[in-house]
C-alpha positions as CSV (number, residue, x, y, z in Angstrom):
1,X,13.5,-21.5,-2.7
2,X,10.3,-21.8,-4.4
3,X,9.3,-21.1,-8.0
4,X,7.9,-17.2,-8.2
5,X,5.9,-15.6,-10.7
6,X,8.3,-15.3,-13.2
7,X,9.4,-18.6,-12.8
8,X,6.4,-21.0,-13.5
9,X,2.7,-20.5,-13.4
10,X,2.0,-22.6,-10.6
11,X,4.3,-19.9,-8.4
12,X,2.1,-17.3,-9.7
13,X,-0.5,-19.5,-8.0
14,X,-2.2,-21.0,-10.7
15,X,-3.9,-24.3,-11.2
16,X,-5.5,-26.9,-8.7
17,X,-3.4,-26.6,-5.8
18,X,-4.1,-27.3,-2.1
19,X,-5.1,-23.9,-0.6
20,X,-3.8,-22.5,2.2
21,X,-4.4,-22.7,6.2
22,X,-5.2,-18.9,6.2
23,X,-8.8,-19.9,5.8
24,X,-8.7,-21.5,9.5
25,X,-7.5,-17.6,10.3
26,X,-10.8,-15.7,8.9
27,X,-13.4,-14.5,11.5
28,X,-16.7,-16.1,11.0
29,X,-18.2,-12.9,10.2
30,X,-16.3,-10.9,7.5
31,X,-17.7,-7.1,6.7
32,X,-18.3,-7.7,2.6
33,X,-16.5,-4.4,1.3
34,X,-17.4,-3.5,-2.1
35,X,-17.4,0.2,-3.5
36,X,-20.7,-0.1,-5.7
37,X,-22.4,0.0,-2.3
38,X,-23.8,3.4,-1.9
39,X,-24.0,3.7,1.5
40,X,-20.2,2.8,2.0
41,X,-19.6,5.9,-0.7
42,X,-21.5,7.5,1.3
43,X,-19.7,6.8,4.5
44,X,-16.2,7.5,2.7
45,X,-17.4,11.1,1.3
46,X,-14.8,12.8,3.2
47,X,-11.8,12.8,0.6
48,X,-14.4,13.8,-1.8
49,X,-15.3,17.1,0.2
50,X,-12.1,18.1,1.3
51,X,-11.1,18.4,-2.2
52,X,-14.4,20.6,-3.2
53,X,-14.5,22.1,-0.1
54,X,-11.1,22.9,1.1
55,X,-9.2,20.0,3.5
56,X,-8.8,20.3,7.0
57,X,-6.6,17.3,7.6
58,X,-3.4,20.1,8.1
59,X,-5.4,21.9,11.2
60,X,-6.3,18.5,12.7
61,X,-3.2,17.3,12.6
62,X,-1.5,20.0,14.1
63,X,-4.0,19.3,16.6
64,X,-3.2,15.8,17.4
65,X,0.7,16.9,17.1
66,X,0.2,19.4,20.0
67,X,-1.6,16.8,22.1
68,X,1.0,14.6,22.0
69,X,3.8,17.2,22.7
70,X,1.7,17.9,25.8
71,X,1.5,14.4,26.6
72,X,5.6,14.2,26.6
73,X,5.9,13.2,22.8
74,X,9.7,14.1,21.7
75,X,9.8,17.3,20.1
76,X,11.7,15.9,17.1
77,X,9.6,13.2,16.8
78,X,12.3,10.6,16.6
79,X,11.9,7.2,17.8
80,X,15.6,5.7,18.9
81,X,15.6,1.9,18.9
82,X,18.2,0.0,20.3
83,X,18.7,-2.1,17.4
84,X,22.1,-3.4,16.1
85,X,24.3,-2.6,13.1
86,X,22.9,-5.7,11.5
87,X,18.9,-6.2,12.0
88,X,15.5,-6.9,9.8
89,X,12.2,-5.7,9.9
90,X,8.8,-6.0,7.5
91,X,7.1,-3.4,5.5
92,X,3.1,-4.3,4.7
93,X,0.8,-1.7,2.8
94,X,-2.9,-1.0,2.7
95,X,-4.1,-4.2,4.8
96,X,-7.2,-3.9,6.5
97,X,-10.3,-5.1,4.4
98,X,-10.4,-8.1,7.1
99,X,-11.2,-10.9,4.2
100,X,-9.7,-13.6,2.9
101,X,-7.2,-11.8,0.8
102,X,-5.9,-10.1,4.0
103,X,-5.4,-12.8,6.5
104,X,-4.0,-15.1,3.1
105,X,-0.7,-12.8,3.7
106,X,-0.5,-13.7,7.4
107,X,1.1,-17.2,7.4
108,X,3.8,-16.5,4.8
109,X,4.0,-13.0,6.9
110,X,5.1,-14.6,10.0
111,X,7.1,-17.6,8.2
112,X,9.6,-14.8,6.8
113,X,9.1,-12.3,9.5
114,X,9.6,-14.1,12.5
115,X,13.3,-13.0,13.5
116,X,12.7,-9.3,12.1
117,X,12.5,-6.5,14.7
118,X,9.5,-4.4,13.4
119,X,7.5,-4.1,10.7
120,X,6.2,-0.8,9.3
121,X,2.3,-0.5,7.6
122,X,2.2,2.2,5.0
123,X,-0.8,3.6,4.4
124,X,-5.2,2.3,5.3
125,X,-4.6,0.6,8.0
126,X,-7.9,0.2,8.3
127,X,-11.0,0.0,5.4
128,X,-13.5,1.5,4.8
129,X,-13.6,4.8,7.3
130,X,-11.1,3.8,9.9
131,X,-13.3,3.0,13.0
132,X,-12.0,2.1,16.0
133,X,-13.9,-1.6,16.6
134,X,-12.4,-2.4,12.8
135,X,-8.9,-2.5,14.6
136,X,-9.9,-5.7,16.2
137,X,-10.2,-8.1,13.2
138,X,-8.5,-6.2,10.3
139,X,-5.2,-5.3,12.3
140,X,-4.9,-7.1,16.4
141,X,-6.3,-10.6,15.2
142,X,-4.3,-10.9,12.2
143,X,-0.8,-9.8,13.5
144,X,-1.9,-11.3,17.3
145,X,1.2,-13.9,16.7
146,X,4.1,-11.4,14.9
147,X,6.1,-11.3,18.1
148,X,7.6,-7.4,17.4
149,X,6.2,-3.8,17.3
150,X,4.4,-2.9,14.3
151,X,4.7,1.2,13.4
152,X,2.1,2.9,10.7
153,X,1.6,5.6,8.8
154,X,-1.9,6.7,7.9
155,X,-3.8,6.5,4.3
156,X,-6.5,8.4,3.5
157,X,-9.1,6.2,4.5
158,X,-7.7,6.2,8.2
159,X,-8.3,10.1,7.7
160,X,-12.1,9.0,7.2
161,X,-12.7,9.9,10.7
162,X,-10.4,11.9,11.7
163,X,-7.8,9.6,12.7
164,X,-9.0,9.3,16.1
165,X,-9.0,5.5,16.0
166,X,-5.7,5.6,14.7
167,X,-4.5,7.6,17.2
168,X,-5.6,5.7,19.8
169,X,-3.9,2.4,18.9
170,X,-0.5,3.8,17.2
171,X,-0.4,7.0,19.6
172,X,-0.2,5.7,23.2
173,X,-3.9,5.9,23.6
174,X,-4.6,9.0,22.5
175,X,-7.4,10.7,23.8
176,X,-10.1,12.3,21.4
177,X,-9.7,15.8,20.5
178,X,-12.2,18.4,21.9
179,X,-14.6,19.6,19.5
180,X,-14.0,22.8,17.8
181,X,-16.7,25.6,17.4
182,X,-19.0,25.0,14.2
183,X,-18.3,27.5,11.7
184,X,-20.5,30.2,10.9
185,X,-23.1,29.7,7.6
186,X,-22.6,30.5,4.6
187,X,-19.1,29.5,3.6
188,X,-17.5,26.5,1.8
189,X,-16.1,25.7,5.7
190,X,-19.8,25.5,6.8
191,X,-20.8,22.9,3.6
192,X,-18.5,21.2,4.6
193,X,-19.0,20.5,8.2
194,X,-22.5,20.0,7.7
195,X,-21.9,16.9,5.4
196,X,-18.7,15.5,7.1
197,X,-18.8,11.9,8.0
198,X,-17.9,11.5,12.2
199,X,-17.5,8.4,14.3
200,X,-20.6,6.8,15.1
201,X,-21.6,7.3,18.5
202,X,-20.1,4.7,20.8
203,X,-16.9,4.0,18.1
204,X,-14.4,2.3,19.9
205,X,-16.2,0.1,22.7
206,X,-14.5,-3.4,22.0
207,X,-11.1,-1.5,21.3
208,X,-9.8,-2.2,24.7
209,X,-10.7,-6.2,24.4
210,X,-9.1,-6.3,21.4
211,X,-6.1,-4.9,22.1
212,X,-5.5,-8.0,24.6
213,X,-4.1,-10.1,21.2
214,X,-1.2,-8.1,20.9
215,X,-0.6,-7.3,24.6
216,X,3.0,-8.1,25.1
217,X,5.7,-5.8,25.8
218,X,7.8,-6.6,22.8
219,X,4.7,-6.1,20.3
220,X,4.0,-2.4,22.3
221,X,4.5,0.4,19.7
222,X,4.5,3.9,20.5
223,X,4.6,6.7,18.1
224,X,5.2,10.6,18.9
225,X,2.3,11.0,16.6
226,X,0.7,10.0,12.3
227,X,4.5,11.0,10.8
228,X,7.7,10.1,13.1
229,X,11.1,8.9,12.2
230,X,13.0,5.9,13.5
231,X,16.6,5.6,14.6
232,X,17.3,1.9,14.3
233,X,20.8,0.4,13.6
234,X,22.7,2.6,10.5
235,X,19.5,3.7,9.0
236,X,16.8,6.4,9.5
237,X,13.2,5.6,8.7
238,X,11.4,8.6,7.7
239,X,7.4,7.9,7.9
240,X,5.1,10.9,6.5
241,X,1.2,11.3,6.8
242,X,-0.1,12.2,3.0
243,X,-3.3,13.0,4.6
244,X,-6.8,12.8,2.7
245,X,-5.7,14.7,-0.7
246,X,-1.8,12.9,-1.0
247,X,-0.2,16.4,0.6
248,X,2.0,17.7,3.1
249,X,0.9,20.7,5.7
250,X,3.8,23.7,6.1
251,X,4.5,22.1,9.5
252,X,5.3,18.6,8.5
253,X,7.0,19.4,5.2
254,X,9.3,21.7,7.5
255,X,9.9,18.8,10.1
256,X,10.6,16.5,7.4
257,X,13.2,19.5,6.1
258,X,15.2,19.4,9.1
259,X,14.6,15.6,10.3
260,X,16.5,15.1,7.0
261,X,19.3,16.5,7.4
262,X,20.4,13.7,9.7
263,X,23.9,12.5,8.2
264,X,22.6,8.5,7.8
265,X,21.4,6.9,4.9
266,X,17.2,7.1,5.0
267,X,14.6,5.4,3.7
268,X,11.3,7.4,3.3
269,X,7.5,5.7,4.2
270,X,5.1,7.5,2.6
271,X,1.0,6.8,2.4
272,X,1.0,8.2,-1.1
273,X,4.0,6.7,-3.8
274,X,6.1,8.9,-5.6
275,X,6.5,6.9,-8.7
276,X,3.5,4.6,-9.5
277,X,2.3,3.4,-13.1
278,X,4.6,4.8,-15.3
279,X,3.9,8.3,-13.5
280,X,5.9,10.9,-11.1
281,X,3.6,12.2,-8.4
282,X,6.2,14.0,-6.5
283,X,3.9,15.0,-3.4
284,X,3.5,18.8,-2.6
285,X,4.3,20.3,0.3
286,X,1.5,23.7,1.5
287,X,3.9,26.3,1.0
288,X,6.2,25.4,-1.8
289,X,8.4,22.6,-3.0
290,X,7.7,18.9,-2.9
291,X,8.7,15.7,-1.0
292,X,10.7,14.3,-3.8
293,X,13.0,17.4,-3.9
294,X,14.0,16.5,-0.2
295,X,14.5,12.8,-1.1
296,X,16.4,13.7,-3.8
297,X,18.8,16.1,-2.5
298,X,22.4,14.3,-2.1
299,X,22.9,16.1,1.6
300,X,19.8,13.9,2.4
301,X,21.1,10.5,2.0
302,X,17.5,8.6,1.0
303,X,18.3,5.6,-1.2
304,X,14.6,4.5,-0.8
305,X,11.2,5.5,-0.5
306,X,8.1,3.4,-0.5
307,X,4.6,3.9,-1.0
308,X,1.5,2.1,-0.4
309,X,-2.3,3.0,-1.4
310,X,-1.7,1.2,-4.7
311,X,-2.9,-1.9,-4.0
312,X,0.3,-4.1,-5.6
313,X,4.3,-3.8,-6.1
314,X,5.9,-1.9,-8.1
315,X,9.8,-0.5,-8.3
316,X,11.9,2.0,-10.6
317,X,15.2,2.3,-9.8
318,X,16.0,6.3,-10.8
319,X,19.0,7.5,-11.9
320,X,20.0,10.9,-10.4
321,X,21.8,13.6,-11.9
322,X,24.9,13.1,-9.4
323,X,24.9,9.7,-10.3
324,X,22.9,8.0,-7.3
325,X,20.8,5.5,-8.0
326,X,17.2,6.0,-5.7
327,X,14.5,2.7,-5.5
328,X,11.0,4.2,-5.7
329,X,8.9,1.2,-4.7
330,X,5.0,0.6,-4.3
331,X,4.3,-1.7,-1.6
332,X,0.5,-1.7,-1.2
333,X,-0.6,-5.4,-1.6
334,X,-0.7,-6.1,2.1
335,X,-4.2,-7.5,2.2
336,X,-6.6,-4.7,0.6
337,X,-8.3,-5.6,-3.1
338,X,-5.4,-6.1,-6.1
339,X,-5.0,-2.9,-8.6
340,X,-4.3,-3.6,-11.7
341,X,-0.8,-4.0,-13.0
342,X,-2.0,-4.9,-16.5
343,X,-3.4,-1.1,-17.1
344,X,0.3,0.2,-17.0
345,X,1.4,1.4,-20.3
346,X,5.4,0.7,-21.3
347,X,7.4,2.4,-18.8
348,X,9.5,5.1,-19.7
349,X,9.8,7.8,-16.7
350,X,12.8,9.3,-15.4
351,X,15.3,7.2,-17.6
352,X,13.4,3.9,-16.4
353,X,12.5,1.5,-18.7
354,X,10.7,-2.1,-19.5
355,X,14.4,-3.8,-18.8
356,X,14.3,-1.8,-15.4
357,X,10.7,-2.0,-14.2
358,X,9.4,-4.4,-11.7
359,X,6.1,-5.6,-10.4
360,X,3.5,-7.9,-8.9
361,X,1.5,-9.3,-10.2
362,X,3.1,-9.6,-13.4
363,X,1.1,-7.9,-16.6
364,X,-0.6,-10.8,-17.3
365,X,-1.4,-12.6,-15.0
366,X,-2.8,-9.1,-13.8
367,X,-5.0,-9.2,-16.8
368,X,-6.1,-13.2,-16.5
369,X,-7.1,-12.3,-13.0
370,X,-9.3,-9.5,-13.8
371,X,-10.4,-11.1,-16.7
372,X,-11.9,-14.6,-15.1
373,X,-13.2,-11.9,-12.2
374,X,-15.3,-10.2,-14.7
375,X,-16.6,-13.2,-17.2
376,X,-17.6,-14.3,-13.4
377,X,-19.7,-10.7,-12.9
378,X,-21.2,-10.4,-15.9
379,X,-21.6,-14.3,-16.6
380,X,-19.9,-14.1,-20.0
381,X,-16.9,-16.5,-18.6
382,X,-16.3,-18.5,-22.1
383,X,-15.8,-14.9,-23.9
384,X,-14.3,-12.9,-21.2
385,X,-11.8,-15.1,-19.4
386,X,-8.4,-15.5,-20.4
387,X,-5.8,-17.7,-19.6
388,X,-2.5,-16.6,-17.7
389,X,-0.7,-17.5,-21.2
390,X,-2.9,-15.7,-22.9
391,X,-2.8,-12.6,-20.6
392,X,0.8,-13.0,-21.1
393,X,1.1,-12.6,-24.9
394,X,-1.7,-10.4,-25.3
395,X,0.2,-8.0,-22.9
396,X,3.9,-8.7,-24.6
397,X,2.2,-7.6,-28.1
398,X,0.1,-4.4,-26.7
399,X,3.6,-3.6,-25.0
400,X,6.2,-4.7,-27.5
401,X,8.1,-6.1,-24.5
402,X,9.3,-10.0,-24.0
403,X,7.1,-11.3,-21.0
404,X,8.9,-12.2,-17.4
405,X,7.4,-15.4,-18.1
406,X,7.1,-16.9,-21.6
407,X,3.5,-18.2,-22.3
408,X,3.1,-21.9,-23.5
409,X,3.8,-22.5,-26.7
410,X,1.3,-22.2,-29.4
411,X,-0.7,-19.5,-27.5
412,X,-2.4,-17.5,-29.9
413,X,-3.1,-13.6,-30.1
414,X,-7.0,-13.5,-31.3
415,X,-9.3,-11.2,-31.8
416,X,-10.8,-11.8,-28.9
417,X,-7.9,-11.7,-26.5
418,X,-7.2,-7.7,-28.2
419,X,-10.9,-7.3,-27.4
420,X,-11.0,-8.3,-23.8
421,X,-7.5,-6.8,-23.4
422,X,-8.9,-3.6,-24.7
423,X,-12.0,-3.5,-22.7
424,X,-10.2,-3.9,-19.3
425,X,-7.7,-1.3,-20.2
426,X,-4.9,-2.9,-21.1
427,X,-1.7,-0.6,-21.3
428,X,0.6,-0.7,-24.7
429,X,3.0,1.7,-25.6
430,X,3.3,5.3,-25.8
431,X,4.2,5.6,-29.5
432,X,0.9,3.6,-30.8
433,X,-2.9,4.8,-31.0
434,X,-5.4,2.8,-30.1
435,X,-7.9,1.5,-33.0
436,X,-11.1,3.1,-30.6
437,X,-10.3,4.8,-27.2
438,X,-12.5,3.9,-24.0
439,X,-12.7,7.4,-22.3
440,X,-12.8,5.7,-18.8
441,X,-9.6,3.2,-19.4
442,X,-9.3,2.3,-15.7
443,X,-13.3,1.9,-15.2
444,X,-13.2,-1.8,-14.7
445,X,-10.3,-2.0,-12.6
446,X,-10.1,1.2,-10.3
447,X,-14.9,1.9,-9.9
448,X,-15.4,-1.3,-10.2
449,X,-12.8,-3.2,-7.4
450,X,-13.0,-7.3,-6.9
451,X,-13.1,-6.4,-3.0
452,X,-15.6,-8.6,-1.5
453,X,-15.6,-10.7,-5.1
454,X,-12.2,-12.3,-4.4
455,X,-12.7,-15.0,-2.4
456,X,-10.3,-17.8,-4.5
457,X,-6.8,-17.8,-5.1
458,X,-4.6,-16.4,-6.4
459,X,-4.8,-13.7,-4.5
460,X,-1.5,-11.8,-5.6
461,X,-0.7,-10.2,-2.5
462,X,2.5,-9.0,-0.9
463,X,5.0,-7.7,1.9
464,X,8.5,-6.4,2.0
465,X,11.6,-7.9,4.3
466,X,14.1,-5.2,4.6
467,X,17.6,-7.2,5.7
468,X,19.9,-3.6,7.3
469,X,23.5,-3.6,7.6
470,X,26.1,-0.9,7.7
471,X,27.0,-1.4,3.9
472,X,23.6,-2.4,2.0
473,X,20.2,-2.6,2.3
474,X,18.5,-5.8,0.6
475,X,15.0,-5.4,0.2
476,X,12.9,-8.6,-1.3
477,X,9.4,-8.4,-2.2
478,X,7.6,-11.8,-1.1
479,X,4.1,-13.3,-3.3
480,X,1.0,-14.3,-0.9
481,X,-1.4,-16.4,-3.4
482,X,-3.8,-18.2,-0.8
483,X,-1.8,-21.4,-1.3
484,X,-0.4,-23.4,0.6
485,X,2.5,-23.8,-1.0
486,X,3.4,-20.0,-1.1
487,X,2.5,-19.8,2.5
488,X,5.3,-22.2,3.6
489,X,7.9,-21.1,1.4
490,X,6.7,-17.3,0.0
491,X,8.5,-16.7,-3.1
492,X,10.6,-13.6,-4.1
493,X,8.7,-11.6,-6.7
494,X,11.7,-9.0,-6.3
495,X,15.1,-8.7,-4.6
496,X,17.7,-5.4,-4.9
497,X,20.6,-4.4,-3.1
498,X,20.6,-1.1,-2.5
499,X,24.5,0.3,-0.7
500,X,24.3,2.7,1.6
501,X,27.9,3.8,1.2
């Protein structure tokens, strides 16, 4: 097994090594996605409304759920596989920007998932707004060679327009919704509608061509609808749609109710994470009560939920009151820009801990990465850029924690490794104050996204293999640098066994 991040900088991807054969993967035109650019802010204003505006995404989706009851989707939206006691399948998150830090996960993708059954992508499918002709290079052409079906649930920027593209490609084909009756002026309903982003006219036109990459009948997927659950082997795979604002409608938060109560052990998909940077966002549910009280009740049997829309991995093992233990993971590093993992402070939520917390990329080589990207942007590269070992020790003093990977010796903390720490919002611990406070900690790393910038390696992204069997599940989180040495043998970033019994 090759060296991972925590083993040696090289398996983090560092130095001059031979890059990988995902280049030889890239379309020859790649859309340049970078969210300074007005006009894509513009495009994406939808989230932004529905929150000042009031969201529609419930209504529409009870809208596409009734069309596809009509069209013969089962009524519990359960999908039943066929698939043995004893069976695999892949979990990406938040994959398609189309660059080079998408198709960079592919090889190593295929390498590990080649015997699996399924894989699952949780949450933005597609970047920026969803649109139907985006489906052919930033999902078809990149997974055209993973033999099996590939399920989703939507993120918010599939919502962008309406999920209709989404619909199409996961739903059987299905057919657009008929428009509704523009409501009447003045009203925050009528705002709204007037400055709601649509499909362009013609969205949707190469959709049929492109679908020929993944034509075979063991890659065809369908889905009763944007949340479904799958029956495969001893498990039950729960997948929820968080929508544009990371909530549940009264509908779905009752059909995930009752598709719970199934008596197998479950593992939740959700476009929204439950536990991410050192927070709990337990996900409401319109009505009352959220989707972490269902996972967590003991007559539910979840031992795992993961979330994407944070770009990178993350996992806190929770101790419950009856004594379970549930993994909460973040699985968003399928291909999209990296977030930060530097910015999270010392974890202390729900009795987790440093000793207990994982993720990818580690702290600092999260904070060398962002570091080099930004000397790069605002050409102050001999100031601004750190070294992996310096990341590393700046981040283990800010933290008080000893790093996953010990920096060379003789690396020094200096007052300008604090500095640039500081200044790209660098996490420490809870009990000590800053010496000045930035009131925008997260401005580099969340406004101001590498995107379209992040064309060398390493790349840090990721994807989940899921081994089933009737006594555990082992899930192992595997590193994508743009090498080529992580491409033929991806490393494990993370492995747990989690029993079902």
């Amino acid at each position: 097994m090759s060296d991972s991040s925590r083993d040696t900088a090289a398996g983090a991807g560092w130095g001059d090594a031979e890059r990988g054969v995902y280049r030889h993967l890239v379309p020859e035109r790649v859309e340049k996605i970078s969210w300074l650019n007005p006009r894509l802010l513009w495009a994406a204003r939808n989230g932004v409304l529905a929150s000042w505006f009031g969201d529609p995404t419930g209504r529409t989706r009870d809208r596409w759920v009734a069309q596809r009851a009509a069209a013969g989707a089962p009524a519990d939206k359960v999908i039943r596989r066929d698939d043995p006691d004893r069976f695999s399948f892949m979990v990406l998150g938040d994959t398609g920007e189309g660059d080079q830090p998408q198709y960079a996960v592919v090889p190593g993708f295929l390498t590990v998932g080649q015997d699996t059954a399924f894989a699952v992508i949780a949450s933005d499918v597609i970047y920026p707004v969803g649109s139907a002709d985006d489906y052919d290079t930033k999902f078809f052409r990149p997974y055209r060679d993973y033999p099996a079906p590939i399920y989703a649930v939507p993120g918010n920027h599939d919502w962008y327009e309406g999920l209709g593209a989404f619909m199409r490609v996961f739903c059987d084909d299905a057919p657009p919704l008929p428009a509704e009756p523009a409501p009447r002026p003045p009203g925050r309903a009528w705002l709204r509608s007037l400055l709601w982003h649509r499909p362009r006219p013609g969205d949707g036109r190469r959709l049929d061509a492109a679908r020929a990459q993944r034509s075979g009948p063991a890659q065809r997927a369908v889905q009763p609808g944007p949340y479904w659950a799958i029956d495969a082997g001893p498990v039950r795979i729960v997948g929820i749609d968080t929508g544009l604002l990371g909530t549940l409608d009264a509908a779905q938060g009752a059909w995930l109710r009752e598709v719970s109560r199934d008596p197998r052990p479950k593992i939740l998909v959700t476009g929204s994470p439950l536990y991410v940077d050192g927070e709990h966002h337990p996900c409401a549910i319109e009505g009352g009560g959220t989707v972490d009280e269902i996972v967590r009740d003991p007559a539910h049997h979840y031992v795992l939920a993961i979330g994407g829309d944070i770009h990178n991995y993350q996992r806190y093992p929770v101790r419950l009151a009856d004594g379970r233990t549930l993994q909460y993971v973040v699985a968003g590093g399928g291909g999209a820009f990296t977030h930060a993992t530097h910015t999270i402070p010392r974890v202390d939520v729900a009795g987790v801990g440093e000793d207990d917390f994982r993720c990818y990329p580690l702290r600092g080589d999260s904070l060398a990465f962002y570091s080099r990207l930004y000397g790069r942007r605002l050409h102050l590269r001999r100031f601004f850029t750190l070294t992996e070992d310096e990341g590393a020790a700046v981040i283990a003093r800010r933290l008080g924690v000893t790093p996953a990977r010990a920096p060379a010796p003789g690396t020094r903390v200096t007052w300008r490794t604090r500095l640039v720490a500081s200044l790209l919002g660098a996490g420490r611990r809870p009990d000590r104050r800053a010496r000045f406070r930035l009131p925008v900690r997260k401005i580099y790393t969340q406004l101001f996204s590498p995107g379209s910038a992040t064309y060398s390696p390493p790349f840090f992204k990721c994807f989940l293999r899921l081994d089933v069997s009737p006594e555990a599940v082992r899930l192992r989180c595997h590193a994508a640098t743009g090498n080529r040495a992580q491409e033929l043998d991806p490393p494990v970033e993370d492995e747990v066994l989690i029993p079902l019994v």
